[in-house]
C-alpha distance (Angstrom), angle and dihedral (degrees) to the residues before:
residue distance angle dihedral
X1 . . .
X2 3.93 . .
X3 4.21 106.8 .
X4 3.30 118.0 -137.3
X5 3.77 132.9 -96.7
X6 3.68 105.1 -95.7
X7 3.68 90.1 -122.5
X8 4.06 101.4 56.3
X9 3.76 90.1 78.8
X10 3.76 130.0 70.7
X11 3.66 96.0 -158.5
X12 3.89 117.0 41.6
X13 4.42 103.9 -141.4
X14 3.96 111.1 -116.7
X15 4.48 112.1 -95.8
X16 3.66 91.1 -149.9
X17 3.54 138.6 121.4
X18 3.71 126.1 -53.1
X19 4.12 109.2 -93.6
X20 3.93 100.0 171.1
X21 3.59 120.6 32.7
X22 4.09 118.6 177.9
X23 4.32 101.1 -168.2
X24 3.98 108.5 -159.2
X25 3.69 90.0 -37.9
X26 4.17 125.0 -168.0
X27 3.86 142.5 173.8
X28 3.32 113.6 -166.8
X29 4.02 121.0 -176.1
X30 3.62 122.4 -150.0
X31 3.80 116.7 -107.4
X32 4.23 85.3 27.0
X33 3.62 117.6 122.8
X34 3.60 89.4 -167.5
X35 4.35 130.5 45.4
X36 3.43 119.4 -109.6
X37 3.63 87.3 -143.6
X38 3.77 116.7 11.1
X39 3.90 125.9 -164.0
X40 3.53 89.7 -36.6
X41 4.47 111.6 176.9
X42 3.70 117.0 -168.0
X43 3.58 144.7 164.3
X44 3.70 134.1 -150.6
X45 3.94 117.3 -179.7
X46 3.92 124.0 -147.4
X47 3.84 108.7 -84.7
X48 3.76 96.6 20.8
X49 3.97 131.7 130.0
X50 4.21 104.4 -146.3
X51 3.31 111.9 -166.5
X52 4.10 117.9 -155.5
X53 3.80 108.8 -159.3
X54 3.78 125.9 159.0
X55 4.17 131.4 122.7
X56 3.28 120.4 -55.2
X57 3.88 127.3 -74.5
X58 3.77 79.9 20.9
X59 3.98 97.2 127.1
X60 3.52 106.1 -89.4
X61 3.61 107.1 119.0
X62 3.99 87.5 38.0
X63 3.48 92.0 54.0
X64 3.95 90.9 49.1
X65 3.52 93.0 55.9
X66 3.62 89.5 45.7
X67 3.33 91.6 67.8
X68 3.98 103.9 57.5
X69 4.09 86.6 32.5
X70 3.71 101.6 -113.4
X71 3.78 75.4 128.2
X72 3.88 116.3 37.8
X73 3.93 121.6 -143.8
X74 3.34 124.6 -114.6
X75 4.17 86.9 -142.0
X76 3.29 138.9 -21.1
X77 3.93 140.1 65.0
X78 3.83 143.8 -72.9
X79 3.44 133.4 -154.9
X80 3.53 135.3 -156.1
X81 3.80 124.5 -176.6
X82 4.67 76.3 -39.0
X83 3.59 95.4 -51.4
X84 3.96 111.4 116.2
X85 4.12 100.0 -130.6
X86 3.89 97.9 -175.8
X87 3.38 88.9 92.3
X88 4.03 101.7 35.3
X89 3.52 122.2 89.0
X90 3.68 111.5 -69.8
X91 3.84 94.6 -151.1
X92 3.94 83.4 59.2
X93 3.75 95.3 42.5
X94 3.98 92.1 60.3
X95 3.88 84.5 46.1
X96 3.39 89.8 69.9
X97 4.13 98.8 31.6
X98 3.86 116.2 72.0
X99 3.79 110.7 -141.7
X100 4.29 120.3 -164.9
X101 3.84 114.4 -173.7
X102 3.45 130.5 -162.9
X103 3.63 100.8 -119.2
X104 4.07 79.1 47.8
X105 3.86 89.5 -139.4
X106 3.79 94.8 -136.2
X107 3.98 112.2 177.8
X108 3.91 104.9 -114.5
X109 3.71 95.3 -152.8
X110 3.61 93.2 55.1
X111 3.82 131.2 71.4
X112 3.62 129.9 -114.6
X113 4.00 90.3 -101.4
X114 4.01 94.1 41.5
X115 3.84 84.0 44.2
X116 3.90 95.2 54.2
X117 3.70 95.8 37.7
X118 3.93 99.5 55.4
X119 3.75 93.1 99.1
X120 3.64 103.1 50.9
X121 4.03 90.4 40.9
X122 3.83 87.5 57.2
X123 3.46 88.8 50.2
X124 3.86 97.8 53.6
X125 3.61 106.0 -95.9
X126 3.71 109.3 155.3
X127 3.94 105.7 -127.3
X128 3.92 96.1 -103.7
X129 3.82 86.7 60.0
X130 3.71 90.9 44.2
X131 4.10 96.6 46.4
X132 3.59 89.9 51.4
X133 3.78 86.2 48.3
X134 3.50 95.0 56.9
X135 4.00 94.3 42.6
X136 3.65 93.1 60.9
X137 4.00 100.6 40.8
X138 3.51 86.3 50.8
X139 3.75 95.9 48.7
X140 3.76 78.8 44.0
X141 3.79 100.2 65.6
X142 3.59 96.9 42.1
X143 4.21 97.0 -82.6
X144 3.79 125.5 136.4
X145 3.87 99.8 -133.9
X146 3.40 92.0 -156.3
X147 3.69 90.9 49.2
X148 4.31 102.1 38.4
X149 3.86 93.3 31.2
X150 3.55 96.5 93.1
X151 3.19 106.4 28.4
X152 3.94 133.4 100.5
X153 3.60 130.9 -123.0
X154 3.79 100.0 -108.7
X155 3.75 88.1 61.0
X156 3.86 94.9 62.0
X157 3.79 130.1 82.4
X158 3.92 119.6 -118.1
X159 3.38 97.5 -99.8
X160 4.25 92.8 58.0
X161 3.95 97.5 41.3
X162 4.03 75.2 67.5
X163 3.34 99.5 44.0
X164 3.77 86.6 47.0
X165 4.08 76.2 52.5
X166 3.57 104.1 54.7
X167 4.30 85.5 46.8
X168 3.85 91.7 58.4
X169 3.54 94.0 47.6
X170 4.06 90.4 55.6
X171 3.79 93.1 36.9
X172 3.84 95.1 104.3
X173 3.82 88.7 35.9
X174 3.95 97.2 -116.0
X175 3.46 118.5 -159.6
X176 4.43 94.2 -129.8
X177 4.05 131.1 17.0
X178 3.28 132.7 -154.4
X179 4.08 121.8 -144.4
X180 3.57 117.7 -166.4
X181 4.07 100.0 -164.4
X182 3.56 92.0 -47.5
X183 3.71 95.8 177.2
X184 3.76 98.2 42.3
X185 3.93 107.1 101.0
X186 3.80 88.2 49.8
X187 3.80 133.8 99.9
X188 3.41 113.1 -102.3
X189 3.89 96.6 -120.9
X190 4.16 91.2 57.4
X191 3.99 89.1 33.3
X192 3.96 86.9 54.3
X193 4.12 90.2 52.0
X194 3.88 89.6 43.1
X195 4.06 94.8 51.6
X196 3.98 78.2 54.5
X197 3.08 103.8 49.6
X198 3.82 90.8 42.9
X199 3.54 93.3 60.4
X200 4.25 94.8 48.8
X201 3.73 81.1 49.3
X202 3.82 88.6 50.8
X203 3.55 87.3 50.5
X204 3.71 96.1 59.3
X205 3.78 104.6 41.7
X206 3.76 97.2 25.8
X207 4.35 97.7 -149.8
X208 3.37 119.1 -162.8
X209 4.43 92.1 -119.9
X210 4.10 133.5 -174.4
X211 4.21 101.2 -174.2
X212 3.93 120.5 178.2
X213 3.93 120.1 -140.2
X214 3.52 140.7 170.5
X215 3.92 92.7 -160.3
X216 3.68 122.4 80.2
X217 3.12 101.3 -163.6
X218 3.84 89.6 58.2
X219 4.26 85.4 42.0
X220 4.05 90.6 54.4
X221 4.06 100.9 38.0
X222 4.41 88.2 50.5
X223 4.05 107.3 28.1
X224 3.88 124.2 92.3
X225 3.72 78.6 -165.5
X226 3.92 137.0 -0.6
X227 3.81 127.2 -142.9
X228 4.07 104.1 -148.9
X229 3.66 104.7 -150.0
X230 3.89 132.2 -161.9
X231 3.86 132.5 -169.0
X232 4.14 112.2 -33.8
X233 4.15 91.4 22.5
X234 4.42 81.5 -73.2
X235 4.15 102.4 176.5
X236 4.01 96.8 -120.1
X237 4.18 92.6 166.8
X238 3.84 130.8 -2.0
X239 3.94 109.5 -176.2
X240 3.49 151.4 98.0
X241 3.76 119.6 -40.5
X242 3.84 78.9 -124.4
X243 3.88 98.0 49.9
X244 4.01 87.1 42.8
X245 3.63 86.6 60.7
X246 3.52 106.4 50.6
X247 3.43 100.2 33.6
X248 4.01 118.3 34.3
X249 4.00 106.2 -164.1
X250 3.61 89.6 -137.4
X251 3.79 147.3 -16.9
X252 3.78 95.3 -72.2
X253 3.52 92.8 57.4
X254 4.04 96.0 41.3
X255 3.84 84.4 52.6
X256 3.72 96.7 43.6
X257 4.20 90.6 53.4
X258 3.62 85.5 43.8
X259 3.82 122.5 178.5
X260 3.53 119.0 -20.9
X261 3.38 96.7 52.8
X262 3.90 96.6 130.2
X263 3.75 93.6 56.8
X264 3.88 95.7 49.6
X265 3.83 88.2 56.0
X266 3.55 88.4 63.5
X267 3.77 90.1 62.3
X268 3.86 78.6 65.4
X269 3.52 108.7 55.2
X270 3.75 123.5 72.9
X271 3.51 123.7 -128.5
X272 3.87 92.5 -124.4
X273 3.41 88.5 49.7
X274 3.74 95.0 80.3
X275 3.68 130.7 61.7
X276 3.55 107.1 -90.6
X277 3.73 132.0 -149.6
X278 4.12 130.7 -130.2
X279 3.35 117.9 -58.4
X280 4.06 110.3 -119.6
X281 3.56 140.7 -132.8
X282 3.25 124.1 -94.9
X283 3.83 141.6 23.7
X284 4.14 103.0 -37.0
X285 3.75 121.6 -124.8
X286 3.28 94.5 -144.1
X287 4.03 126.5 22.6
X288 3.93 127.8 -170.7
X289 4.16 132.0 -176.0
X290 3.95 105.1 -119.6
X291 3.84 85.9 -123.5
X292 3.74 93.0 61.2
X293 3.98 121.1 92.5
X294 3.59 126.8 -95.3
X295 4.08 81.6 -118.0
X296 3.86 82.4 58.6
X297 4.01 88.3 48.4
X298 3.90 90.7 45.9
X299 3.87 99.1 46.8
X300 4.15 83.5 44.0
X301 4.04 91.5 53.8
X302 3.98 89.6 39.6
X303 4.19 94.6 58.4
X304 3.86 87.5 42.5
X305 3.25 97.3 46.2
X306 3.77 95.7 -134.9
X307 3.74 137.0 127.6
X308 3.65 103.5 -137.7
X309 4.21 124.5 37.4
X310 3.74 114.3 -167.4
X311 3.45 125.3 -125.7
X312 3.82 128.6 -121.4
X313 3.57 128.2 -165.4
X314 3.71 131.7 -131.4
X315 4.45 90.6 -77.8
X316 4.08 83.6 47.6
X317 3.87 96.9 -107.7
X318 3.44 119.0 142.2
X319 4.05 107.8 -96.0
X320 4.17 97.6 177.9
X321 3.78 135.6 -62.7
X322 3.95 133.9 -84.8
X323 4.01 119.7 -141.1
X324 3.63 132.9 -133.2
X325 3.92 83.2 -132.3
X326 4.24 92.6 52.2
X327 3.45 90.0 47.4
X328 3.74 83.2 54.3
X329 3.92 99.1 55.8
X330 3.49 83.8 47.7
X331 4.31 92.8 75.2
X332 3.64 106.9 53.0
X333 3.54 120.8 170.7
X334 4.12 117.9 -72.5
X335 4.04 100.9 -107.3
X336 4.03 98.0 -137.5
């Protein structure tokens, strides 16, 4: 398969060594003529977001939970950071895998700090250790310790029980988490805000993460890569949300993109990643941050009714000008 220009993604995926490694892996149920996963091979590397998308009842959430053994494999190996876990305790294993749910699965009879500190206290941590734990995960995430500390889940919105979420599942600083649609039972204003704040977070900490959706627009805005799967968790496409895009590996993927597949890929690609023209004179009609998407560029020239935006760099001087017709060549048609 064709790799992408360097300059079609916004977020270049991490080159380093393997950190999750699924070997031929399959669950078979009794009474199933078919596996719910079957001889399914994948790669994560250290520092990468994987994003596992496909219809539903595809596989996805079983082959999540396959990998920290809440489900066991019927055959086949996993790897973690080289070490072959199907045959390590699995009470250890999650230990050192953080796991955020969609339904968050906050204890209701704990408080936000007891809630977020239940790892490390299992693990020993004398409660010093584990307040100051809890202080900075919350601070982390976006939480006033001094404010959330105390409080109980029922008292927080949506959008902090999974923030509170997201800080239990670092607390013991694992080394890879697993998200099972963790922004699905939101709005999509605060689910929006949490993807970004997600990915800053990523930034900092740089977690090794697998995360399950059904949304791909949510699969192409957070995954260094994306593993496409069909019926039985079967690999149809692993690649860049970029290289997904423009080149579908087959008609099940093509289909699943479906139209519109030109305009998302402009949610990829940087404004400064283009060559730009002459900035004009004069007060712009339009303006745009050369880190912001050509979709950002487009929607910018659209409310201004203009054909050009200029560009400004990161101290807000003008740096050049984007087109209407660039942005253009930039969404050729998806080559099934």
């Amino acid at each position: 398969m064709t790799e992408p220009a360097a300059t079609e993604t916004t977020r270049a995926a991490p080159a380093g060594r393997e950190m999750i490694r699924l070997e031929g892996v399959t669950k078979r149920y009794p009474g199933q003529d078919a596996p719910a996963v079957g001889d399914l091979t994948l790669s994560v590397r250290d520092g990468e977001i994987v994003v596992l998308l496909g219809p539903s009842g595809c596989g996805k959430t079983t082959t999540l939970r396959l990998i920290n053994r809440l489900i066991e494999p019927t055959s086949g190996r996993i790897l973690l950071d080289g070490e072959d876990v199907t045959r390590a305790d699995p009470d250890r294993l999650r230990r050192r895998i953080g796991y955020v749910i969609q339904q968050v699965g906050l204890f209701p009879h704990m408080t936000i700090a007891a809630n977020v500190g239940v790892i490390p206290r299992t693990l020993g941590w004398d409660g010093g250790r584990v307040r100051a734990r809890v202080d900075e995960l919350l601070d982390m995430v976006g939480l006033d310790p001094g404010t959330y500390r105390g409080r109980y889940p029922k008292e927080l919105s949506g959008g902090q029980q999974q923030r509170v979420g997201v800080a239990r599942a670092l607390a013991a600083d694992p080394p890879a988490m697993l998200m099972d649609e963790p922004f699905g039972a939101l709005d999509p204003v605060t689910r929006e805000r949490l993807q970004d704040h997600f990915l800053e977070l990523q930034a900092r900490i740089g977690k090794t993460i697998v995360l399950v959706t059904h949304d791909l627009d949510e699969a192409l805005k957070l995954g260094d890569r994306i593993a496409i799967l069909g019926q039985g968790a079967r690999l149809v496409q692993y690649d860049t949300p970029a290289a997904i895009l423009a080149e579908p590996a087959d008609g099940f993927v093509a289909e699943f993109v479906g139209a519109g597949a030109a305009m998302r890929r402009l949610r990829l690609v940087e404004v400064g990643s283009i060559g730009l023209l002459p900035a004009g004179e004069g007060a712009p009609a339009a303006t745009v941050r050369a880190g912001q998407s050509l979709y950002e560029a487009l929607d910018a020239m659209l409310r201004a009714g203009a054909e050009t935006a200029t560009v400004l760099d990161e101290d807000g001087r003008p740096a050049g000008a984007v087109s209407w017709s660039a942005i253009v060549r930039q969404t050729p048609e998806p080559r099934p």
